[in-house]
PDB file with SEQRES, HELIX, SHEET and CRYST1 records, atoms N, CA, C and O in Angstrom:
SEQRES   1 A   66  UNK UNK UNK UNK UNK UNK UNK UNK UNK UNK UNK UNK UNK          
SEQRES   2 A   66  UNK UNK UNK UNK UNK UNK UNK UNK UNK UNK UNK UNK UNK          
SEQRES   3 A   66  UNK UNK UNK UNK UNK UNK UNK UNK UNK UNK UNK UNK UNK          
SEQRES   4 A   66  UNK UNK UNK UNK UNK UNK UNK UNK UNK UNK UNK UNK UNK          
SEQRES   5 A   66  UNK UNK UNK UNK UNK UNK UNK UNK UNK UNK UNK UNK UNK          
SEQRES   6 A   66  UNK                                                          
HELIX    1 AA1 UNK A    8  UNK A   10  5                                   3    
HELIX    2 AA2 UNK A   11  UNK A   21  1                                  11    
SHEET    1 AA1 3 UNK A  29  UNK A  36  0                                        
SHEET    2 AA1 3 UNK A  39  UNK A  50 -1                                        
SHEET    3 AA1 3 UNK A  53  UNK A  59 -1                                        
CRYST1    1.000    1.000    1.000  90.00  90.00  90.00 P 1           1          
ATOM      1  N   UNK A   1     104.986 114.022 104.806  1.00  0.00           N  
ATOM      2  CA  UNK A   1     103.795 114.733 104.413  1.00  0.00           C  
ATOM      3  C   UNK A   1     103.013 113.841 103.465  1.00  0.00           C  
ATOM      4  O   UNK A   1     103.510 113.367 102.443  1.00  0.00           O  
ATOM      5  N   UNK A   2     101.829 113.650 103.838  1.00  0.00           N  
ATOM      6  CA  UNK A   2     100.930 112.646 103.311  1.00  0.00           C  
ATOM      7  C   UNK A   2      99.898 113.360 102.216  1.00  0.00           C  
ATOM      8  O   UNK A   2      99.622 114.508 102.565  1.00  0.00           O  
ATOM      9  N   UNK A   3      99.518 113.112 101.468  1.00  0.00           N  
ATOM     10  CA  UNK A   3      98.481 113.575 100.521  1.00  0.00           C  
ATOM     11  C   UNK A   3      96.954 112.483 100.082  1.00  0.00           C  
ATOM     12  O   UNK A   3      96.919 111.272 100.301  1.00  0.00           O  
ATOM     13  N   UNK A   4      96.275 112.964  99.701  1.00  0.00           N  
ATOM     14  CA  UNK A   4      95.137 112.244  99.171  1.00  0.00           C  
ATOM     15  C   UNK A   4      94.840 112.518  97.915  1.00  0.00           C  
ATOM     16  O   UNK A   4      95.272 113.598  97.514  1.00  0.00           O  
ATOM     17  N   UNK A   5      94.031 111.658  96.913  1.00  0.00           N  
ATOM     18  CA  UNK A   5      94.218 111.944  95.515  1.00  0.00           C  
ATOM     19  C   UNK A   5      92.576 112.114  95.790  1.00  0.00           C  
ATOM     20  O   UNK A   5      91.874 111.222  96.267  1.00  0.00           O  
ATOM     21  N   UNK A   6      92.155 113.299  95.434  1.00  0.00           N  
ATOM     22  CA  UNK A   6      90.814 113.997  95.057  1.00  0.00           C  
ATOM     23  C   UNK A   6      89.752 113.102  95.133  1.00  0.00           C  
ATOM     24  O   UNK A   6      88.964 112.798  96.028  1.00  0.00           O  
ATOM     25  N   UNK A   7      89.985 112.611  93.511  1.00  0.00           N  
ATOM     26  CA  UNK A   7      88.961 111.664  92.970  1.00  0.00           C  
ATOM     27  C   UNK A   7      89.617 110.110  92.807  1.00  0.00           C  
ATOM     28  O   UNK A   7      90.398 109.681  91.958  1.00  0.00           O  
ATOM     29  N   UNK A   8      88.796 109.244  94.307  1.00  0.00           N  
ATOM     30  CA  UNK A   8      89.575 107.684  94.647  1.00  0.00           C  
ATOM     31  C   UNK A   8      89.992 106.698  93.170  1.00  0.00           C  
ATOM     32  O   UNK A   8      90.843 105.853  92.894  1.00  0.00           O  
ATOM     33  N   UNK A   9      89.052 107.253  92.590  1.00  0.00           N  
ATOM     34  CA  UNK A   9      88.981 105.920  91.430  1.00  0.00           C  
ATOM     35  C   UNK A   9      90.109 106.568  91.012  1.00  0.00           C  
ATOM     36  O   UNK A   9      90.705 105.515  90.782  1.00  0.00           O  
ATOM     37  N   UNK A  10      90.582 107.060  90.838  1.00  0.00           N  
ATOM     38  CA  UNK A  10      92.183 107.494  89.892  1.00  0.00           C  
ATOM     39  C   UNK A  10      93.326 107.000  90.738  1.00  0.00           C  
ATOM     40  O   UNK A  10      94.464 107.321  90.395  1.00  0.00           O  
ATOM     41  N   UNK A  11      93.105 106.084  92.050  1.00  0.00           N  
ATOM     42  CA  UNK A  11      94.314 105.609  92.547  1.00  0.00           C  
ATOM     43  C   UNK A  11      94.817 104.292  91.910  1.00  0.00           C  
ATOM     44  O   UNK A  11      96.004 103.973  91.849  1.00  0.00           O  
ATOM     45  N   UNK A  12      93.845 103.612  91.473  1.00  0.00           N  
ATOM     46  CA  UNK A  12      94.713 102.342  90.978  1.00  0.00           C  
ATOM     47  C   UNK A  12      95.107 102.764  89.959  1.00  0.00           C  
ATOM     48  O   UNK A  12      96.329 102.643  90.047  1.00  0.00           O  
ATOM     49  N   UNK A  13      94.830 103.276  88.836  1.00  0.00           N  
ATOM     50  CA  UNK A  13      95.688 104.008  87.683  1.00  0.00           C  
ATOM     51  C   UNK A  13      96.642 104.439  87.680  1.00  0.00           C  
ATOM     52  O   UNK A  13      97.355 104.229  86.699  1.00  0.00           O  
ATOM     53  N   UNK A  14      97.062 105.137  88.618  1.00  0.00           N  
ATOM     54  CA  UNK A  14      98.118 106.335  88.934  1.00  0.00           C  
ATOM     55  C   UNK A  14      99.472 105.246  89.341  1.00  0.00           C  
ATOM     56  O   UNK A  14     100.532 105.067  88.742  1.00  0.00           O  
ATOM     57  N   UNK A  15      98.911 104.592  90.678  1.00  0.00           N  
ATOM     58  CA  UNK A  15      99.271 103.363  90.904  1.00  0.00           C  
ATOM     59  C   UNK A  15     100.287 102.752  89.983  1.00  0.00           C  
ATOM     60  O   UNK A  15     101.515 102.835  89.990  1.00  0.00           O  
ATOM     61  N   UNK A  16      99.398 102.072  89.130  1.00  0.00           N  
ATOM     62  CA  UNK A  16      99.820 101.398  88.114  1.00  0.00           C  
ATOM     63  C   UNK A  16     100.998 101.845  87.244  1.00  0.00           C  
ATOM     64  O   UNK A  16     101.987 101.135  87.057  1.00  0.00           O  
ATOM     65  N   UNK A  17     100.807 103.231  86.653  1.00  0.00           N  
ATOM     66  CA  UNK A  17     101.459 104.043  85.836  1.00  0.00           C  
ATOM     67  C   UNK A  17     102.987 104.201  86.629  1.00  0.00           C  
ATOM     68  O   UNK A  17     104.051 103.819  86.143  1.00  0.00           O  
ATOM     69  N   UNK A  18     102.828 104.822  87.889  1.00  0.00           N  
ATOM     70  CA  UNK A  18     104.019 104.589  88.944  1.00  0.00           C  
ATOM     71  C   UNK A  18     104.906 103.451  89.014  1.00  0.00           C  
ATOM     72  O   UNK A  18     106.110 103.487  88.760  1.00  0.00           O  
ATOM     73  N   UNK A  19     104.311 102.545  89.335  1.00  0.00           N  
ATOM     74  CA  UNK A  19     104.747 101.104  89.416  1.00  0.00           C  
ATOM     75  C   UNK A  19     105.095 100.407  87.769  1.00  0.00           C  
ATOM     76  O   UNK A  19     105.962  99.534  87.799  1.00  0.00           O  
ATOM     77  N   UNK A  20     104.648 100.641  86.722  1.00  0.00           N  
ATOM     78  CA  UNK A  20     105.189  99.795  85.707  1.00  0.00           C  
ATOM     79  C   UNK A  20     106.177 100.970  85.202  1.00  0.00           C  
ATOM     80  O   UNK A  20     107.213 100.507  84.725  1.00  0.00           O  
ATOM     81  N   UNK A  21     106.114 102.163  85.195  1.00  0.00           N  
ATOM     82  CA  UNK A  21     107.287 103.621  84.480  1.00  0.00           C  
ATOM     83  C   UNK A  21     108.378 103.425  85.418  1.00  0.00           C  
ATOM     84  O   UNK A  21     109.505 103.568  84.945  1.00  0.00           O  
ATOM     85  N   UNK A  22     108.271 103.100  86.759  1.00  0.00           N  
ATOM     86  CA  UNK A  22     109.577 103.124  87.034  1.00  0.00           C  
ATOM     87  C   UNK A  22     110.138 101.684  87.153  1.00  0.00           C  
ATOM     88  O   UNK A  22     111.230 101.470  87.679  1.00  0.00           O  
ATOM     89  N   UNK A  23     109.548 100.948  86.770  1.00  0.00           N  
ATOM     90  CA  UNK A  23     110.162  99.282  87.070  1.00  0.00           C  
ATOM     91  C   UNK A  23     109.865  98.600  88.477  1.00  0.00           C  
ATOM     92  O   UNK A  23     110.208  97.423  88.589  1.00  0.00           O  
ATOM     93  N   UNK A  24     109.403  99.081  89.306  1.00  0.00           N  
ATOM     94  CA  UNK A  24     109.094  98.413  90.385  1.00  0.00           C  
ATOM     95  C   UNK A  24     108.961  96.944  90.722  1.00  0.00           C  
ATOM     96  O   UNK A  24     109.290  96.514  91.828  1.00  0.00           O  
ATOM     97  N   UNK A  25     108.446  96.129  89.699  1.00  0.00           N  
ATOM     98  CA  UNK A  25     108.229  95.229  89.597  1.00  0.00           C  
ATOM     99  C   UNK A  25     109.913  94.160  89.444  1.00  0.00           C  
ATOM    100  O   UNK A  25     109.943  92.929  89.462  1.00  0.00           O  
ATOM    101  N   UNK A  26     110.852  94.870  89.336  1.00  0.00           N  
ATOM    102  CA  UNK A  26     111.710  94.382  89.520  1.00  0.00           C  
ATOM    103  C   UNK A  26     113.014  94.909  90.125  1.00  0.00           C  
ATOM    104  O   UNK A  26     114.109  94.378  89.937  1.00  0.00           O  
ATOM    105  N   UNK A  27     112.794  96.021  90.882  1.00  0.00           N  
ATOM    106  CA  UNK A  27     113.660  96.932  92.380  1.00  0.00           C  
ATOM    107  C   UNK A  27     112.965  97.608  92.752  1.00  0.00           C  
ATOM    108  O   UNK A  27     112.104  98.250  92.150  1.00  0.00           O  
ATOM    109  N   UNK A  28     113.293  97.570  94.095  1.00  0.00           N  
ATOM    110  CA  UNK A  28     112.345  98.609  94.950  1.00  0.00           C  
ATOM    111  C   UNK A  28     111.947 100.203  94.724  1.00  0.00           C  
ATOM    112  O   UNK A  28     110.981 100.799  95.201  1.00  0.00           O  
ATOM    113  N   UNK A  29     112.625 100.534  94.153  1.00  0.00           N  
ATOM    114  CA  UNK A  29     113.017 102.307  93.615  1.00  0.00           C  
ATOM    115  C   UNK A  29     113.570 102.537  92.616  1.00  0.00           C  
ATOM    116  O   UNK A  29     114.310 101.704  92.092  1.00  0.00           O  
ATOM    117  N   UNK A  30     113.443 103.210  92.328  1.00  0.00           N  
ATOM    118  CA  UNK A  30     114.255 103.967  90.603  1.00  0.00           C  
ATOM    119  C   UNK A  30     113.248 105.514  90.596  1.00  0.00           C  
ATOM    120  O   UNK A  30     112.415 105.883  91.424  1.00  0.00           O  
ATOM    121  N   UNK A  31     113.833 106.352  89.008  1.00  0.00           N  
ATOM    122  CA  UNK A  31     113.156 107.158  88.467  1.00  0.00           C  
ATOM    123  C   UNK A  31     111.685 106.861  87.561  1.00  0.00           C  
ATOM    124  O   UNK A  31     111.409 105.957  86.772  1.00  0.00           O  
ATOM    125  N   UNK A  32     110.951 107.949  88.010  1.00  0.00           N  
ATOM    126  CA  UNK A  32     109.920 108.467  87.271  1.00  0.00           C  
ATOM    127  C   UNK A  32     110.396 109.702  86.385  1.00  0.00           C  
ATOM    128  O   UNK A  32     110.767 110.769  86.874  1.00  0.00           O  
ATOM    129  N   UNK A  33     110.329 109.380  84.779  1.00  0.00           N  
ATOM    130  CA  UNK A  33     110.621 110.865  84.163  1.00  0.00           C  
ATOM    131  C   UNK A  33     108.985 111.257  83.624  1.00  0.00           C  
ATOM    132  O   UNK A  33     108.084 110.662  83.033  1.00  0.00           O  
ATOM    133  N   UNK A  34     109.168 112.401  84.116  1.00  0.00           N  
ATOM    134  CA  UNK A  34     108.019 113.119  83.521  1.00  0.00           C  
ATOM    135  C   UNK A  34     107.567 114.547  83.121  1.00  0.00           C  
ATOM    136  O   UNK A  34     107.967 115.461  83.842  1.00  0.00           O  
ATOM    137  N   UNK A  35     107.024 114.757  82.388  1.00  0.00           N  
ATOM    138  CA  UNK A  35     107.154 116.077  81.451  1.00  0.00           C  
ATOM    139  C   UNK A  35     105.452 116.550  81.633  1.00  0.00           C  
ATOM    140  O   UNK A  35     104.349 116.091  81.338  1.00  0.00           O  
ATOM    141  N   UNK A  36     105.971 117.653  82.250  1.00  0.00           N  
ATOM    142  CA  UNK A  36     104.632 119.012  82.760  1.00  0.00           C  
ATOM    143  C   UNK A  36     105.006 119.858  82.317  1.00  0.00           C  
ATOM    144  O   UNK A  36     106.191 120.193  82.306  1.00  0.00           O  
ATOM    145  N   UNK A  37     103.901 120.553  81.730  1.00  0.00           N  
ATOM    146  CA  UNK A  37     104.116 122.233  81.188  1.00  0.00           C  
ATOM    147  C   UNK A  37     105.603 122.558  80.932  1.00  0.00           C  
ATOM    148  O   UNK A  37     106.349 123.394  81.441  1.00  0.00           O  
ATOM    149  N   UNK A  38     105.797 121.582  79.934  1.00  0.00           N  
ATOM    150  CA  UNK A  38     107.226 121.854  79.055  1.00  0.00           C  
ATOM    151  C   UNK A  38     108.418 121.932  79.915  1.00  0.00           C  
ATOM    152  O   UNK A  38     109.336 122.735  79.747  1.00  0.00           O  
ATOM    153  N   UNK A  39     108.312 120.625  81.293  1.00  0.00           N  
ATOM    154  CA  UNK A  39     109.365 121.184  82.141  1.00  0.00           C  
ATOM    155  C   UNK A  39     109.351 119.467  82.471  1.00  0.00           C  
ATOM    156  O   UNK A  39     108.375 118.837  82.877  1.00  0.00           O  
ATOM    157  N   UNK A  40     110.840 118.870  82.145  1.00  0.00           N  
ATOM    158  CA  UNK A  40     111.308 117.892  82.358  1.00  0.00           C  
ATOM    159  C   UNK A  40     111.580 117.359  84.202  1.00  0.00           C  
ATOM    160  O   UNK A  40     112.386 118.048  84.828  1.00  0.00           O  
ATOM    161  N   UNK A  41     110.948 116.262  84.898  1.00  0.00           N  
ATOM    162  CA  UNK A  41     111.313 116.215  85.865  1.00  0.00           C  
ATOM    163  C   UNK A  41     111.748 114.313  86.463  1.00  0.00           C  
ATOM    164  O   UNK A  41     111.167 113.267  86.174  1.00  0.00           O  
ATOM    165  N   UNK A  42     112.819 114.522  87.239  1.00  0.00           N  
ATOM    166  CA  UNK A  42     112.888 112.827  87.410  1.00  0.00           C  
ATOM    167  C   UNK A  42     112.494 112.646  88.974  1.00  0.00           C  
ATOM    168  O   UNK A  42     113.323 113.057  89.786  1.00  0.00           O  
ATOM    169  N   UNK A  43     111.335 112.085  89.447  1.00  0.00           N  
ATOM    170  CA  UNK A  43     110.748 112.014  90.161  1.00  0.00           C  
ATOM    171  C   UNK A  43     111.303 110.657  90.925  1.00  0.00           C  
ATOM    172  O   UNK A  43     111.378 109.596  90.305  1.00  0.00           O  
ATOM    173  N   UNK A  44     111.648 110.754  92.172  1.00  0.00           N  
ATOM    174  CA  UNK A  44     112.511 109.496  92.864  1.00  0.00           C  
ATOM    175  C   UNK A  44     111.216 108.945  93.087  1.00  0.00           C  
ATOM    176  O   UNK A  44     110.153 109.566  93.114  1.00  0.00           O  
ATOM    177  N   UNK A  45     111.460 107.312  93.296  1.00  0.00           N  
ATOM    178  CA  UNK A  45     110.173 106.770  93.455  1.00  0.00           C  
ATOM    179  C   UNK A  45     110.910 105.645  94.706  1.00  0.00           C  
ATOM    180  O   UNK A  45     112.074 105.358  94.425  1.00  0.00           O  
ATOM    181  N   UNK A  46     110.406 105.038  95.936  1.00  0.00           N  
ATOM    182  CA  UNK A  46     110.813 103.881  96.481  1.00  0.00           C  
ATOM    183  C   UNK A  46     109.875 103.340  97.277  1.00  0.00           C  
ATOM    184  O   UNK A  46     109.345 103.940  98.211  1.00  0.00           O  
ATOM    185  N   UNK A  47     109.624 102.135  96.924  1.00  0.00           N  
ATOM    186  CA  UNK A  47     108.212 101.199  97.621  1.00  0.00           C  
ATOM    187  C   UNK A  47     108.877 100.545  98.782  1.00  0.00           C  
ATOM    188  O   UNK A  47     110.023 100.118  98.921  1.00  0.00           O  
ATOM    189  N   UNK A  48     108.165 100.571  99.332  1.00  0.00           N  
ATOM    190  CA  UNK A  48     108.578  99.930 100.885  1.00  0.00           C  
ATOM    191  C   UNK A  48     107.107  99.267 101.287  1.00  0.00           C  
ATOM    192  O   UNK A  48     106.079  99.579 100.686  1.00  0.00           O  
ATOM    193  N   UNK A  49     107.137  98.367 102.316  1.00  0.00           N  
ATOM    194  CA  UNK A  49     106.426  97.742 103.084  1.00  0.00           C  
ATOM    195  C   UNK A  49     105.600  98.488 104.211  1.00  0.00           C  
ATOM    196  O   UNK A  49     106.347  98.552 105.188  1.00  0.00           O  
ATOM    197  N   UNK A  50     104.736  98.907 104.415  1.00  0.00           N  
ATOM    198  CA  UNK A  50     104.098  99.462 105.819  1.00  0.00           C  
ATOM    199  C   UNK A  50     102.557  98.548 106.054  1.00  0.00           C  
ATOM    200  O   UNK A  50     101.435  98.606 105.551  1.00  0.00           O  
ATOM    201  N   UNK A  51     103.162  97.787 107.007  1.00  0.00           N  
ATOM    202  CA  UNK A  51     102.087  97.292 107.860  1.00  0.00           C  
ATOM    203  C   UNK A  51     101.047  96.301 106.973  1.00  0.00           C  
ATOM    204  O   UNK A  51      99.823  96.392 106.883  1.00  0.00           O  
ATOM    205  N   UNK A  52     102.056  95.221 106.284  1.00  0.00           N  
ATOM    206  CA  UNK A  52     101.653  94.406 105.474  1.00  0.00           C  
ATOM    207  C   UNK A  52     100.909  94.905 104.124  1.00  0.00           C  
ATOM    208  O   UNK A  52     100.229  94.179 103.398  1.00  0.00           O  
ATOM    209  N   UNK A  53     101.243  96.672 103.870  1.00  0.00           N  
ATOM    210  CA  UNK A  53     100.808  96.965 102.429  1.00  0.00           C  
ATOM    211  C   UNK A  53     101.823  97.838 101.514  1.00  0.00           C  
ATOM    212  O   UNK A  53     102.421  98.860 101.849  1.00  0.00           O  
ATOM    213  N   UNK A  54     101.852  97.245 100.419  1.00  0.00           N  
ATOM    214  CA  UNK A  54     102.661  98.387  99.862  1.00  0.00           C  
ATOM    215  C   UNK A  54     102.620  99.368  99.318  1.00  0.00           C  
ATOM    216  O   UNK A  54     101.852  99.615  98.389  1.00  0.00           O  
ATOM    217  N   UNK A  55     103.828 100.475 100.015  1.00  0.00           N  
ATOM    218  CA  UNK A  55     103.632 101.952  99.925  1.00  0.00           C  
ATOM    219  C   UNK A  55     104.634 102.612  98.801  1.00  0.00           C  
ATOM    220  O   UNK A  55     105.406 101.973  98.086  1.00  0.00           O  
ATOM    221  N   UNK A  56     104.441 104.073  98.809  1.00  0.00           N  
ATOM    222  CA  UNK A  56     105.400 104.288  97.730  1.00  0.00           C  
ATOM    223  C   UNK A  56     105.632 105.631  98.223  1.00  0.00           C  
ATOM    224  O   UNK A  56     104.747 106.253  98.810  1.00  0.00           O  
ATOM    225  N   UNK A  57     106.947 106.167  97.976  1.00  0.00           N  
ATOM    226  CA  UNK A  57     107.567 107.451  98.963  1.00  0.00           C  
ATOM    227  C   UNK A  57     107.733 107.518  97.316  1.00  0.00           C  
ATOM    228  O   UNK A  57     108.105 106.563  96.634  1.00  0.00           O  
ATOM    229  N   UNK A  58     107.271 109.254  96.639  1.00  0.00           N  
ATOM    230  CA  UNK A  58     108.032 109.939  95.588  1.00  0.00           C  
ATOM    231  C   UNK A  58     108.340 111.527  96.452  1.00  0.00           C  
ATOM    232  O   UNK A  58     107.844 112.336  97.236  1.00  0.00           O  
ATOM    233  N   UNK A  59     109.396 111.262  95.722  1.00  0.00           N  
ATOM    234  CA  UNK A  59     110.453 113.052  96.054  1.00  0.00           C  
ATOM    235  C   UNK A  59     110.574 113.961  94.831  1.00  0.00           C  
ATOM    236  O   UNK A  59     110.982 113.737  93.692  1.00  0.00           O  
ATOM    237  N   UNK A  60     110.294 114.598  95.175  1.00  0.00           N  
ATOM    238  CA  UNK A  60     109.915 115.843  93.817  1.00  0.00           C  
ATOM    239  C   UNK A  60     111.599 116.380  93.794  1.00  0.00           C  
ATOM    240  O   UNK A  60     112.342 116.450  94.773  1.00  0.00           O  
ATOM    241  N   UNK A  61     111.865 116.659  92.640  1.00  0.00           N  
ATOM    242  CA  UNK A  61     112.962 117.471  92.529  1.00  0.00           C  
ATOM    243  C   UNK A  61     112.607 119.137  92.774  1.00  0.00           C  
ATOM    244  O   UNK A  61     111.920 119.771  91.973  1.00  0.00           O  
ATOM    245  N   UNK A  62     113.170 119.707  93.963  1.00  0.00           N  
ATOM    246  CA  UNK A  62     112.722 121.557  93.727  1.00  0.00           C  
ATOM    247  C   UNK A  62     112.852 122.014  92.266  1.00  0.00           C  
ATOM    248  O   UNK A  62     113.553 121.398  91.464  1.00  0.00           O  
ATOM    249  N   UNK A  63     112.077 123.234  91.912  1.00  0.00           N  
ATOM    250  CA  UNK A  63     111.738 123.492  90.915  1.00  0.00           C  
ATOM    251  C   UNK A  63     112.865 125.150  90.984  1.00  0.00           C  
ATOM    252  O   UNK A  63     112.640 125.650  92.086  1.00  0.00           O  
ATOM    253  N   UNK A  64     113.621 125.798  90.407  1.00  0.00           N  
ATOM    254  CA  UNK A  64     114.212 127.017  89.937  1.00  0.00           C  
ATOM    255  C   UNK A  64     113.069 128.321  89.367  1.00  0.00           C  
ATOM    256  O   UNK A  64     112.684 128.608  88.234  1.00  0.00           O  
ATOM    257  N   UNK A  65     112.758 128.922  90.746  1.00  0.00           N  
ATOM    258  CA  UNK A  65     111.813 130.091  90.022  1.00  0.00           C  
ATOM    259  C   UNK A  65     113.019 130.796  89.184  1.00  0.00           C  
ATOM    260  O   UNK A  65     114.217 130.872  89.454  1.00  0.00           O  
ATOM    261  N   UNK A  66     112.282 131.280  88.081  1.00  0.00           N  
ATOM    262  CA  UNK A  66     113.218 132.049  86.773  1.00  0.00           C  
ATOM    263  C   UNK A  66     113.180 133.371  87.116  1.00  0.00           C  
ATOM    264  O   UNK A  66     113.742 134.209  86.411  1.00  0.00           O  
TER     265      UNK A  66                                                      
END                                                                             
């Protein structure tokens, strides 16, 4: 399932933030930790190659309705 980010100019940012928080720059995948509305989450992150560009697969952890 593919998504689009709203407003384009916020992709290289986001980008960025992705790629230097989880280390990318030196393994393909690791965690993203990140904190929303007082709710801790570790967000899988793994860059791969598609079609001479690089991509990035994140997996949400399900969330526990209370």
């Amino acid at each position: 399932m593919g998504g689009l980010l709203v407003d384009r100019t916020l992709e290289g940012g986001v980008m960025n933030l992705i790629h230097v928080g989880v280390g990318l720059e030196e393994k393909p995948s690791g965690l993203l930790h990140w904190t929303a509305h007082d709710k801790h989450l570790d967000i899988k992150v793994e860059e791969y190659d598609s079609f001479g560009e690089t991509a990035i697969t994140l997996t949400l952890p399900k969330i526990k309705k209370v």
